[in-house]
C-alpha positions in Angstrom: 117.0 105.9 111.0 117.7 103.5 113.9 121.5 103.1 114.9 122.9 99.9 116.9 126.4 99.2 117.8 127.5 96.2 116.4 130.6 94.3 117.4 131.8 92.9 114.4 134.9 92.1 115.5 137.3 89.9 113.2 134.9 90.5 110.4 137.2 91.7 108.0 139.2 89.1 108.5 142.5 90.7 108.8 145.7 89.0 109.7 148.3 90.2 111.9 152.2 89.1 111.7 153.5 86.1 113.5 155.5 87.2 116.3 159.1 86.8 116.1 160.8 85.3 118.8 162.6 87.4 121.1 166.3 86.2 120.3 165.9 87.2 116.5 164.3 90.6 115.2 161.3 90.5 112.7 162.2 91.0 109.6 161.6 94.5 107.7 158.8 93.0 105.4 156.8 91.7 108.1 154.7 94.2 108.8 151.1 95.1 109.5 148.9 95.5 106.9 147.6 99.1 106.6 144.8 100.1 108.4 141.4 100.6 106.8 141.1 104.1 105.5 137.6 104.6 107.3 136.4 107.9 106.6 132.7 109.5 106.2 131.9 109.5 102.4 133.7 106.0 101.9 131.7 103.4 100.0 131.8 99.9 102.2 131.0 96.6 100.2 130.4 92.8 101.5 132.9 90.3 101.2 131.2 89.3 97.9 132.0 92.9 96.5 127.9 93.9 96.9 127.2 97.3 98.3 126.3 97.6 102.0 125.9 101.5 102.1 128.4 104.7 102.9 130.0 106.0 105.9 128.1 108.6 107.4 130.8 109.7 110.0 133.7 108.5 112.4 133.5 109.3 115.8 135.2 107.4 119.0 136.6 104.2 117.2 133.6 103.8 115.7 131.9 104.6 112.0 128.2 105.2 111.1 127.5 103.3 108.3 124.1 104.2 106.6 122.7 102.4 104.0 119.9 104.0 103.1 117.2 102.5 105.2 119.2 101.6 108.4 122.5 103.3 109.9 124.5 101.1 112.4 127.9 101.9 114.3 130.7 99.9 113.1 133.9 99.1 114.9 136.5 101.1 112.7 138.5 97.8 113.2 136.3 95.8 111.7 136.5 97.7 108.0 138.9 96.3 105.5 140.5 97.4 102.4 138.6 96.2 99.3 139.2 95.9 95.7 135.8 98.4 95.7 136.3 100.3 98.6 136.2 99.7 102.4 135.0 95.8 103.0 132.6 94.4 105.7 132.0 91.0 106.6 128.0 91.5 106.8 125.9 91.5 104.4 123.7 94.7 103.6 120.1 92.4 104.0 121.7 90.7 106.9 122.9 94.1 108.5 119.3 96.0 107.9 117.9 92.6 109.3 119.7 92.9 112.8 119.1 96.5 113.5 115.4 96.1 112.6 115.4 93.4 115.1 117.5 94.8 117.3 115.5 98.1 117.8 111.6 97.5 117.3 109.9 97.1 120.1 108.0 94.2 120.9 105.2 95.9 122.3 104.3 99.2 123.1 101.5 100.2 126.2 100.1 102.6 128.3 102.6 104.0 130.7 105.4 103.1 129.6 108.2 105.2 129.8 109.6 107.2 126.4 113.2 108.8 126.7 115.0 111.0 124.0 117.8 110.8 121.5 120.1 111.7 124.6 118.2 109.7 126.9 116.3 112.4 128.5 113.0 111.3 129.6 110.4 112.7 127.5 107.2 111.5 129.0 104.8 108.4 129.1 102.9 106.4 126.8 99.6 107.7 127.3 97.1 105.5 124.9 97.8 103.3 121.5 95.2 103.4 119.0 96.1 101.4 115.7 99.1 103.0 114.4 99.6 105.8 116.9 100.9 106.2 119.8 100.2 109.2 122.5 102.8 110.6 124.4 102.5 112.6 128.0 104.9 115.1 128.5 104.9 116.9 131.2 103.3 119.9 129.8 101.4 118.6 126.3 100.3 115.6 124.2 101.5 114.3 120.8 100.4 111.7 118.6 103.2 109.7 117.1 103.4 106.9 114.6 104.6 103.3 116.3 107.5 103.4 113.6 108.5 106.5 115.3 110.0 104.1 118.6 112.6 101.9 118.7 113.5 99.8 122.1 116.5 101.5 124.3 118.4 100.0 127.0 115.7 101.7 129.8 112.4 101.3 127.9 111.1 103.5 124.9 113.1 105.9 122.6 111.9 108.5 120.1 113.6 110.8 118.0 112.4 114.1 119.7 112.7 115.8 123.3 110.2 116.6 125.7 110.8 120.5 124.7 110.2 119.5 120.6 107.1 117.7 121.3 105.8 120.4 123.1 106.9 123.1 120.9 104.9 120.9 117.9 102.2 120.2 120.4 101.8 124.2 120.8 101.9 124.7 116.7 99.7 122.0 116.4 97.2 123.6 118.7 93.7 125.2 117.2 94.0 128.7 117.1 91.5 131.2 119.6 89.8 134.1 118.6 88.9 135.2 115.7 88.6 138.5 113.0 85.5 139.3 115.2 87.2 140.2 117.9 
């Protein structure tokens, strides 16, 4: 799955009190609305009431929402309270739409540089044939399907590290020797 921090600020389109002017105190209705009960496991729906996906998890102010094909980080702020659970002002096509976008890369070549889920460098880009895509790392070679990249702030990302590359790499490996010997 491919995550992407979106700023959907304002989405929700929640509205805050008027201010009351300093010389007379806000009355005891006018209060905020209560916040968004964002938590992992909550269904999330459009502004239409159509299903975008579920939250996956809340971490830092923001919440993974998955919806079965993509998984983006969300602004807690920008959830509302629906009718039909938490409410998003995206739709789920237009959402899977702008990560895809957002993290394929528009071309992938010899030499360029492939970093990990951490940002680790893994290796290079050592040959495209077709569908696949060779890495280097520094101690092995893997084979990897284009789908398997997505485009990162410095170049290349996979979902693997140097180490499980070369660990598969070493599986992968024909075996020497045989019951002969």
């Amino acid at each position: 799955m491919k995550y992407l921090v979106l700023a959907l600020a304002g989405s929700a389109g929640l509205a805050l009190p008027a201010f009351a002017q300093a010389t007379q105190p806000a009355p005891a209705a006018a209060t905020a609305p209560a916040a968004a009960d964002v938590t992992a496991g909550a269904t999330v729906v459009d502004s239409t009431g159509a299903p975008v996906g579920t939250i996956e998890s809340v971490s830092g102010g923001n919440a993974v929402l998955s919806t079965g094909t993509v998984k983006a980080a969300i602004p807690v702020a920008s959830f509302a309270k629906g009718a039909n659970g938490l409410v998003v002002g995206i739709t789920k096509a237009d959402l899977e739409a702008k990560v895809q976008a957002a993290t394929k890369p528009t071309e992938i070549a010899a030499g360029m540089a492939v970093s990990g889920p951490g940002g680790a460098a893994v290796g290079k880009v050592d040959a495209v044939s077709g569908d696949l895509v060779t890495v280097a790392t520094a101690n092995s070679k893997a084979q990897l399907p284009k789908t398997a990249f997505a485009q990162g702030p410095n170049g290349l990302v996979i979902g693997l590290t140097a180490a499980q590359i070369d660990a598969a790499a070493k599986a992968a490996a024909p075996k020497t020797g045989g019951a002969g010997k």
